[in-house]
N, CA and C atoms as an extended XYZ file, in Angstrom:
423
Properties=species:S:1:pos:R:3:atomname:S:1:resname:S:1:resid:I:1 pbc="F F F"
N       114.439      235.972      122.394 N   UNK     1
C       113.893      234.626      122.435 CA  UNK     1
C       113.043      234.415      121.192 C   UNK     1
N       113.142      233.332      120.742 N   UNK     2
C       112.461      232.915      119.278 CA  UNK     2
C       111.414      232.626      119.699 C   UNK     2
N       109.733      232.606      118.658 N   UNK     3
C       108.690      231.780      119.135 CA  UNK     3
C       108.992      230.665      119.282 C   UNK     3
N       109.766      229.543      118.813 N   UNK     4
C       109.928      228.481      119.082 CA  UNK     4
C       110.109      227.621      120.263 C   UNK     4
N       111.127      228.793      120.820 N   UNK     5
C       111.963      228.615      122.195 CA  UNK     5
C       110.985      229.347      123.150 C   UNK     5
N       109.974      229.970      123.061 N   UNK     6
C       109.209      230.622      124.231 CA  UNK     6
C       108.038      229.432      123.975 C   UNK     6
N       107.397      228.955      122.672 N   UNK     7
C       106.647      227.967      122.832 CA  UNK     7
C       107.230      226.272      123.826 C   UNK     7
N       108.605      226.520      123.473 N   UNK     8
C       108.742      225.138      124.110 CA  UNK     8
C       108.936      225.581      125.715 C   UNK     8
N       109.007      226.505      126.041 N   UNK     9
C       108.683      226.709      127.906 CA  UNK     9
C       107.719      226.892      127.981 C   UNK     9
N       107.071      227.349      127.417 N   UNK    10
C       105.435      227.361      127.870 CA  UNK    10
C       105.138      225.733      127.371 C   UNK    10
N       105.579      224.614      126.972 N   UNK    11
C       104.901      223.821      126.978 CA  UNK    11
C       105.864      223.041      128.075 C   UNK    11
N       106.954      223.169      128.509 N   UNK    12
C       107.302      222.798      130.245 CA  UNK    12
C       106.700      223.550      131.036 C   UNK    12
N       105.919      224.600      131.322 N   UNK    13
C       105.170      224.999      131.953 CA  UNK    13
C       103.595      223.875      132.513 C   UNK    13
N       103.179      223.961      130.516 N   UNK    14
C       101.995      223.330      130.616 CA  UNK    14
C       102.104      221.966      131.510 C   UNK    14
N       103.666      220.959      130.907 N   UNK    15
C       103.707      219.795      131.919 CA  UNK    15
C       103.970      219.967      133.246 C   UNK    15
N       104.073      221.126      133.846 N   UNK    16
C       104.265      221.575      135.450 CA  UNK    16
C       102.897      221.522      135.419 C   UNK    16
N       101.835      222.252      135.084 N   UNK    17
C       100.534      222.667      135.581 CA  UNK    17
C        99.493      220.941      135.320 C   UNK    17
N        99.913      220.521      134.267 N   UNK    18
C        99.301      219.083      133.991 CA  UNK    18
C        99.915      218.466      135.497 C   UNK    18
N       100.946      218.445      135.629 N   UNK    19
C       101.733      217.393      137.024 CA  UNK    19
C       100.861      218.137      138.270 C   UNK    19
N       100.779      219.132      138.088 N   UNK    20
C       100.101      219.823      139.496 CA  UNK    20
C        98.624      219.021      139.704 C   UNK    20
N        98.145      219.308      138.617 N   UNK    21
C        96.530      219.167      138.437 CA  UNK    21
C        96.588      217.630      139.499 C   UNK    21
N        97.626      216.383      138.655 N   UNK    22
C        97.842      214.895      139.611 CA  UNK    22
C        98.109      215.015      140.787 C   UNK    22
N        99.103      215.989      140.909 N   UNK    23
C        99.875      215.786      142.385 CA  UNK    23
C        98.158      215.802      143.116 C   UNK    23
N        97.243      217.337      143.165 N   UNK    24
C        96.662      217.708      144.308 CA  UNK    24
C        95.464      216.626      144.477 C   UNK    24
N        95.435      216.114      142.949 N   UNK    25
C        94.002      215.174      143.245 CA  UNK    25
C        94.361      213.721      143.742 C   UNK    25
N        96.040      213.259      143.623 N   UNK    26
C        96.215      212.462      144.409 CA  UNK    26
C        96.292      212.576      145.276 C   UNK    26
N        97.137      213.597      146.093 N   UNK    27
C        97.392      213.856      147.485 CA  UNK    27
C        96.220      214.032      148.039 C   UNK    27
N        94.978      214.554      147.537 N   UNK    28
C        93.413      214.877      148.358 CA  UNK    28
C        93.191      213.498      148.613 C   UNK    28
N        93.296      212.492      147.788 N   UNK    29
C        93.119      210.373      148.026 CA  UNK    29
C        93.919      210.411      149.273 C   UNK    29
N        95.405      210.692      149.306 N   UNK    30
C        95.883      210.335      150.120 CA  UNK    30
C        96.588      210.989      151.903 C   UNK    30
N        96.126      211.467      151.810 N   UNK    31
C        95.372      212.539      152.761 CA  UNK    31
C        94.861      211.413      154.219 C   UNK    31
N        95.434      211.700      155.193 N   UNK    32
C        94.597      211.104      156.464 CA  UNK    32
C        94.996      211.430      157.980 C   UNK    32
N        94.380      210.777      158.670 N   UNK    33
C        94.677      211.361      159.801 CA  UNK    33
C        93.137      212.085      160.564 C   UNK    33
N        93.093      213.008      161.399 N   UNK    34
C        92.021      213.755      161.681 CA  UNK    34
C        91.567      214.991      160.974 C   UNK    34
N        92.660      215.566      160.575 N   UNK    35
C        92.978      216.627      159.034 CA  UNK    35
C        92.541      216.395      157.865 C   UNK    35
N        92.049      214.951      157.312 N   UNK    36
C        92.097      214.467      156.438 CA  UNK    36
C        91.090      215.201      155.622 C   UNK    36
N        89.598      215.473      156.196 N   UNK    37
C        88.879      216.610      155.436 CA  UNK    37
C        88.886      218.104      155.475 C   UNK    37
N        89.863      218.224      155.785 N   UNK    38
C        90.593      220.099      155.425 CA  UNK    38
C        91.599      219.895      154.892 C   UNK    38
N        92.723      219.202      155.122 N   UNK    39
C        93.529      218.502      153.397 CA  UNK    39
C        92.815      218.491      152.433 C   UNK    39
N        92.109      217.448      152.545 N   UNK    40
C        91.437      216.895      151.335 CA  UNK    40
C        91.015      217.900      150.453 C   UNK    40
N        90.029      218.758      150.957 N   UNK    41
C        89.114      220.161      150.365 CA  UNK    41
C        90.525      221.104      149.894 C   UNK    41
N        91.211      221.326      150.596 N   UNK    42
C        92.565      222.331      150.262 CA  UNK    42
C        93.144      221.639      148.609 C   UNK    42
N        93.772      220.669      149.006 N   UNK    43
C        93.979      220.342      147.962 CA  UNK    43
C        93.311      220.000      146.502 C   UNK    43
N        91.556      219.426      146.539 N   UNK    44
C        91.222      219.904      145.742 CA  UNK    44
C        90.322      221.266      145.080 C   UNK    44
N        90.629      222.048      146.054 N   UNK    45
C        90.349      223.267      145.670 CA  UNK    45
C        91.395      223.972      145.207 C   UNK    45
N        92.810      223.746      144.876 N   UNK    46
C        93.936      224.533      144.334 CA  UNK    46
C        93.930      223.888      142.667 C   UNK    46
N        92.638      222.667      142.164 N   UNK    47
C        92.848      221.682      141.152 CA  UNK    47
C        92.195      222.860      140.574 C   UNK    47
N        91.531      223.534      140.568 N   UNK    48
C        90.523      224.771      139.438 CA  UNK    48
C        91.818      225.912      139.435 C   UNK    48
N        92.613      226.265      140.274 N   UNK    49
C        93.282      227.373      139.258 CA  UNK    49
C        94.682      226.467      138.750 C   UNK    49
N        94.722      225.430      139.307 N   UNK    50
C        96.102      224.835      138.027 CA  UNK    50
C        95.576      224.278      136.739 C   UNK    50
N        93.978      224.214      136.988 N   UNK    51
C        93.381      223.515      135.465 CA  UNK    51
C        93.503      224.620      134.674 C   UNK    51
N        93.294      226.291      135.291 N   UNK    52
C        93.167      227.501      134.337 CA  UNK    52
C        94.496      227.366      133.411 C   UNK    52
N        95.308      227.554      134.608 N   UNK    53
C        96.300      228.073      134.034 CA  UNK    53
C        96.731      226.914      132.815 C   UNK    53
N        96.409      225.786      133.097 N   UNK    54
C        96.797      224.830      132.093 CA  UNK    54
C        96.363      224.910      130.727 C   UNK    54
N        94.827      225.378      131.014 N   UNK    55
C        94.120      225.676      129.891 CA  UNK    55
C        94.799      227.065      129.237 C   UNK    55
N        95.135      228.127      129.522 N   UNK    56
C        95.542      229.320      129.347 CA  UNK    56
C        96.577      229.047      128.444 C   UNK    56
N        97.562      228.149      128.637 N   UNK    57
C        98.850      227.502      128.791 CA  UNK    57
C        98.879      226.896      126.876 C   UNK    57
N        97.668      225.990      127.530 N   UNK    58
C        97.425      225.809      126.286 CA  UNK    58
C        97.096      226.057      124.712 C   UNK    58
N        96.264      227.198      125.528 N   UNK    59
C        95.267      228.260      124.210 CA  UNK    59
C        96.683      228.768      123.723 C   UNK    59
N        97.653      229.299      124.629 N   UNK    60
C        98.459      230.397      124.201 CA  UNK    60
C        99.455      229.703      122.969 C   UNK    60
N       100.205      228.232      123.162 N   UNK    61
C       100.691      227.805      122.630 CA  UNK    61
C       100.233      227.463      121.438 C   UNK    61
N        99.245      226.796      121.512 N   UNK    62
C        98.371      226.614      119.635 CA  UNK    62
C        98.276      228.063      119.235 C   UNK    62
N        98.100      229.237      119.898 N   UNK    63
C        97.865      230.507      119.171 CA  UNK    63
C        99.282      230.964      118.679 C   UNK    63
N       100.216      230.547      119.349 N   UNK    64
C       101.746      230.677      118.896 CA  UNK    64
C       101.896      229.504      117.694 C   UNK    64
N       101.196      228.502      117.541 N   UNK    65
C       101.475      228.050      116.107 CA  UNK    65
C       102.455      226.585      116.646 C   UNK    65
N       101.756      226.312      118.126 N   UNK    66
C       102.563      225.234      118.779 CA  UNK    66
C       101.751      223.946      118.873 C   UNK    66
N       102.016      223.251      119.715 N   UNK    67
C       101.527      221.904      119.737 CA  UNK    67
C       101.717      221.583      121.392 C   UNK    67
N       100.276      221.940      121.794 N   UNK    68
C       100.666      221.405      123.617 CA  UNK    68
C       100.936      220.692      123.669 C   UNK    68
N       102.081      220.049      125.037 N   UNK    69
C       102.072      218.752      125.362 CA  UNK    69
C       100.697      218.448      126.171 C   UNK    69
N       100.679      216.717      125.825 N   UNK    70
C       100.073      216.491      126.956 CA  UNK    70
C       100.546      215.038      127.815 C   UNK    70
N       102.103      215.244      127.826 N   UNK    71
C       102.191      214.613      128.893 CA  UNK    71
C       102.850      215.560      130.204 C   UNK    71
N       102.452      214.784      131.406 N   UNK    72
C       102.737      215.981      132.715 CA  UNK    72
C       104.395      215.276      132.599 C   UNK    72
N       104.889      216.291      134.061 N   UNK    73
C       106.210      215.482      134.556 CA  UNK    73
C       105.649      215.024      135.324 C   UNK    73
N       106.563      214.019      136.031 N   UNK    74
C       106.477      213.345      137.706 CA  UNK    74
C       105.516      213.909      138.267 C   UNK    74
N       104.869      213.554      139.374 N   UNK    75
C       104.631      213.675      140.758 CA  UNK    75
C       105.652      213.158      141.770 C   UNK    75
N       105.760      214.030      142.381 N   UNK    76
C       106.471      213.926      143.449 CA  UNK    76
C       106.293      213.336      144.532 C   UNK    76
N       106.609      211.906      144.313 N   UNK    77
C       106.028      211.050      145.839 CA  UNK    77
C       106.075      211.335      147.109 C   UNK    77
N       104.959      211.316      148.247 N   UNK    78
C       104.760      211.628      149.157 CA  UNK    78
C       104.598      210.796      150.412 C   UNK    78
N       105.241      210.469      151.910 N   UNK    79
C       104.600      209.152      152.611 CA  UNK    79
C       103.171      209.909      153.261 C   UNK    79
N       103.340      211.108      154.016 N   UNK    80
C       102.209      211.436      154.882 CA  UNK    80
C       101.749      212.849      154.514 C   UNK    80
N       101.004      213.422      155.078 N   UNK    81
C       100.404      214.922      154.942 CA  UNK    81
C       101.826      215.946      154.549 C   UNK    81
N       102.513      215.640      155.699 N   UNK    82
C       103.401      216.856      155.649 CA  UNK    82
C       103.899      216.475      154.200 C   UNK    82
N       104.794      215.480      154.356 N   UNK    83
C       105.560      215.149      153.209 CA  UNK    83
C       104.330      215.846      152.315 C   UNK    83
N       103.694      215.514      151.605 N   UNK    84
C       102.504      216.205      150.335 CA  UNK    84
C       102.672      218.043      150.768 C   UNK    84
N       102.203      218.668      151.998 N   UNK    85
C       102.614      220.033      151.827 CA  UNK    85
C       103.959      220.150      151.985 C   UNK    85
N       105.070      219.840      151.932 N   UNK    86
C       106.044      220.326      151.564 CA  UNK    86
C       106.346      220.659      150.151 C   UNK    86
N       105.676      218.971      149.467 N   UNK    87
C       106.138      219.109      148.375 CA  UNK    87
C       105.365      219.911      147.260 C   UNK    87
N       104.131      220.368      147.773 N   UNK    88
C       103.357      221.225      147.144 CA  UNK    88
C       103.800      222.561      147.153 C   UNK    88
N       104.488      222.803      148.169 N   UNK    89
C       105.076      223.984      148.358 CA  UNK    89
C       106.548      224.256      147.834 C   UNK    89
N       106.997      223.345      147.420 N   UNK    90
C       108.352      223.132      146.391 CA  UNK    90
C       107.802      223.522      145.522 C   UNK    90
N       106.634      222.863      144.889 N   UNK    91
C       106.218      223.304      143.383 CA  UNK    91
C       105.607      224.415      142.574 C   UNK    91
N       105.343      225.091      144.070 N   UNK    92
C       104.629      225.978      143.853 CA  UNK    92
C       105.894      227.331      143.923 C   UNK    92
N       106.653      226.994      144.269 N   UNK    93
C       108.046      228.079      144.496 CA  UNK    93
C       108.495      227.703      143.061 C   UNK    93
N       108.582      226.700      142.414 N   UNK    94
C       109.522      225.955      141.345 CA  UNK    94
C       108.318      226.972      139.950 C   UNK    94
N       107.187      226.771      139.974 N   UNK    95
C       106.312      227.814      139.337 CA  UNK    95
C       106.295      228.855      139.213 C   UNK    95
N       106.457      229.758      140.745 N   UNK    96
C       106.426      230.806      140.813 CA  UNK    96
C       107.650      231.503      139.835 C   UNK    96
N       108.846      230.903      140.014 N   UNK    97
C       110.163      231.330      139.698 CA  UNK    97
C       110.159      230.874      138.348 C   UNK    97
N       109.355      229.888      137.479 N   UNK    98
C       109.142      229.851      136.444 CA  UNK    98
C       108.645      230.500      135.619 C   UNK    98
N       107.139      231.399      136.128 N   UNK    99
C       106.426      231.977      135.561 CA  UNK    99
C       106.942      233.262      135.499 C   UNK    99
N       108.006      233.709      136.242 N   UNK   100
C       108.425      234.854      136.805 CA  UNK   100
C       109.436      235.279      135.432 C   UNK   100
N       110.369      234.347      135.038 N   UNK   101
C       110.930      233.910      133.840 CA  UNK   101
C       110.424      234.244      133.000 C   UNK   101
N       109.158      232.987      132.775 N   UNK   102
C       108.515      233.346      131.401 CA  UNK   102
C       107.578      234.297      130.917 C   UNK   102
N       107.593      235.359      131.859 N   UNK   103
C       107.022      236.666      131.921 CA  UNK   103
C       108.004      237.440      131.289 C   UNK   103
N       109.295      237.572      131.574 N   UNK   104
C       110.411      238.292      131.293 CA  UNK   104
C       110.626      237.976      129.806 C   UNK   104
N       110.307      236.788      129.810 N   UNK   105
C       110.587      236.270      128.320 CA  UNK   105
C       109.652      237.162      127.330 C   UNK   105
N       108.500      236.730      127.894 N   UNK   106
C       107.240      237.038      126.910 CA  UNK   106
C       107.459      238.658      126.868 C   UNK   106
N       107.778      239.428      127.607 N   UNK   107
C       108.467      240.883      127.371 CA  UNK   107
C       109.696      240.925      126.471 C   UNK   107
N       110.276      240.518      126.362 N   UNK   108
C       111.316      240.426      125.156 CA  UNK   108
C       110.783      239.961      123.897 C   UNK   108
N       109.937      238.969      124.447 N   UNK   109
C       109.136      238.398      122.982 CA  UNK   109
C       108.632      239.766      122.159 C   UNK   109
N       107.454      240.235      122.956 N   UNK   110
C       107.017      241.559      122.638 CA  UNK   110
C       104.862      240.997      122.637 C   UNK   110
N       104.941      240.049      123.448 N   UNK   111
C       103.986      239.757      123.680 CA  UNK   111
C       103.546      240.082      125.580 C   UNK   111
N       103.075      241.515      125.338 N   UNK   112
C       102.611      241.799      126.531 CA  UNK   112
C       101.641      241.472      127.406 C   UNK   112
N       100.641      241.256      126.293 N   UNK   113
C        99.701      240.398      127.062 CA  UNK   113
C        99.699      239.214      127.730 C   UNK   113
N       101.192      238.339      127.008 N   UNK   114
C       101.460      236.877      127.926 CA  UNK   114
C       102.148      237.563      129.195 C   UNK   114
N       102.908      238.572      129.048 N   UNK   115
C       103.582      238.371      129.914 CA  UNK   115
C       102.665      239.098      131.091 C   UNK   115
N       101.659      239.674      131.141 N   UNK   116
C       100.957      240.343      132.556 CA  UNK   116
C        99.632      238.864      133.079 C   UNK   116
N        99.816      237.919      132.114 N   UNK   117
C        99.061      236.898      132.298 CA  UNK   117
C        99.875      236.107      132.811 C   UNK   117
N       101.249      236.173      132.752 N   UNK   118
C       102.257      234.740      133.565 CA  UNK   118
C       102.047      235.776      134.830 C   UNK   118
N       102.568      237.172      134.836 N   UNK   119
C       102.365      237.626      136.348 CA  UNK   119
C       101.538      237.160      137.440 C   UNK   119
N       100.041      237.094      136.880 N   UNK   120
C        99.031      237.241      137.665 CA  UNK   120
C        99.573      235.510      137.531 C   UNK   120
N        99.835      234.855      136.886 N   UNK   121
C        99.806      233.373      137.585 CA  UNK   121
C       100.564      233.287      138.654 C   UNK   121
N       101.889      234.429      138.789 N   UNK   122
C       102.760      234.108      139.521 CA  UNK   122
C       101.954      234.191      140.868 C   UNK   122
N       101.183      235.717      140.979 N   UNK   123
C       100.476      236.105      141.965 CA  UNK   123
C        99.696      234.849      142.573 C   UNK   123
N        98.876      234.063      141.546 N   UNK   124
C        98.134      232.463      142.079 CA  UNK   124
C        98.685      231.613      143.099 C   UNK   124
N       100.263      231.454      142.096 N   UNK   125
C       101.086      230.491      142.763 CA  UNK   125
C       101.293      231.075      143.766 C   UNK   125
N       102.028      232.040      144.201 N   UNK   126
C       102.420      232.773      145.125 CA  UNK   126
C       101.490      232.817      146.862 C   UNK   126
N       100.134      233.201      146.264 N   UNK   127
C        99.151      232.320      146.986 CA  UNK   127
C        99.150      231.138      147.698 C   UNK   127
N        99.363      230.621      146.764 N   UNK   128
C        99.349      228.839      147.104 CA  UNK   128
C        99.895      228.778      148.375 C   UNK   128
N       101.253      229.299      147.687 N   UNK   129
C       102.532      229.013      148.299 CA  UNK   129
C       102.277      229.122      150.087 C   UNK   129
N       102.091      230.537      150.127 N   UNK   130
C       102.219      231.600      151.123 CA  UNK   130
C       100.554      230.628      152.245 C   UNK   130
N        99.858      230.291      151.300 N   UNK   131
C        98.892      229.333      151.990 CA  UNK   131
C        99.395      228.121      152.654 C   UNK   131
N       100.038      226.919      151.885 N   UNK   132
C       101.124      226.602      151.840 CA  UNK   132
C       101.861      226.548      153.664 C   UNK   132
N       102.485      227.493      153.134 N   UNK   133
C       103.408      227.708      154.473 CA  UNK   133
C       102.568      227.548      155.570 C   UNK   133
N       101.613      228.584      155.617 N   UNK   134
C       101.261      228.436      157.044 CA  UNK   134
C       100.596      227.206      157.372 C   UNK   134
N       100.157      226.624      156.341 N   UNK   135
C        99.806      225.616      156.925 CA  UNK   135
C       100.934      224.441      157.567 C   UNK   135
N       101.997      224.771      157.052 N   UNK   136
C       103.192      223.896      157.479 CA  UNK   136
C       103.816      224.668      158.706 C   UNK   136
N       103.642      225.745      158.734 N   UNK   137
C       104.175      226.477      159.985 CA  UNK   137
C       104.276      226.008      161.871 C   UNK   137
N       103.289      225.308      162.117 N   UNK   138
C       103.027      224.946      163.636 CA  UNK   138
C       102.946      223.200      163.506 C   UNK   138
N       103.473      222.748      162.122 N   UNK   139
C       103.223      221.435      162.116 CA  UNK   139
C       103.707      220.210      162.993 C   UNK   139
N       103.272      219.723      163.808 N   UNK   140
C       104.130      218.811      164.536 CA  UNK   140
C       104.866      218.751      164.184 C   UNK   140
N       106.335      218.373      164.555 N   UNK   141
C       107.334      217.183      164.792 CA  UNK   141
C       106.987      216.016      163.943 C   UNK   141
């Protein structure tokens, strides 16, 4: 893999972690029901490790001689709670399996240090995720 081509996934990365940062601080707005303040707090408490990694994301790419983006992708529209943890939990699988990648990459690159730093993101996401679930696990109907 060229620096070029590992800088431009790490900067679809960065617009995954920028889109994350929106998704959770919208979905914490839109959030309701009797749940609405243990949503709310969940979701913006997952906004400090997608800001890291964004920032991380970032440093790494200007240190590669890149140019972050800063526009996100989509958010993924949501009608109610569930709908929002599902789709948080899509993204957080869609990350995981990303970072998982660009770990492999950054080992071919010959940049070891990115690549035990995408790990431990994976480990974050992975988190999420696995948080995530259970919370979707006993969810009503």
């Amino acid at each position: 893999m060229s620096k070029e081509d590992l800088i431009k996934a790490l900067n679809d990365d960065l617009a995954s972690e920028l889109s994350a940062i929106a998704q959770y601080i919208t979905y914490a707005a839109k959030a309701t029901g009797p749940y609405r303040p243990q949503l709310a707090q969940f979701f913006l408490e997952e906004v400090t490790d997608e800001q890291l990694h964004a920032q991380f994301l970032a440093n790494k790419i200007v240190a590669l001689g890149g140019e972050p983006t800063t526009v996100a992708k989509p958010v993924e529209k949501a009608a109610d709670n569930k709908a929002m943890l599902e789709a948080i939990l899509r993204a957080e699988r869609t990350a995981m399996a990303g970072y998982t990648e660009r770990a492999k990459q950054a080992d071919a690159f010959g940049d070891k240090g990115l690549a035990v730093q995408l790990e431990d993101m994976v480990r974050d996401e992975s988190n999420h995720a696995e948080e995530t679930e259970r919370m979707l696990r006993d969810w009503p109907l």
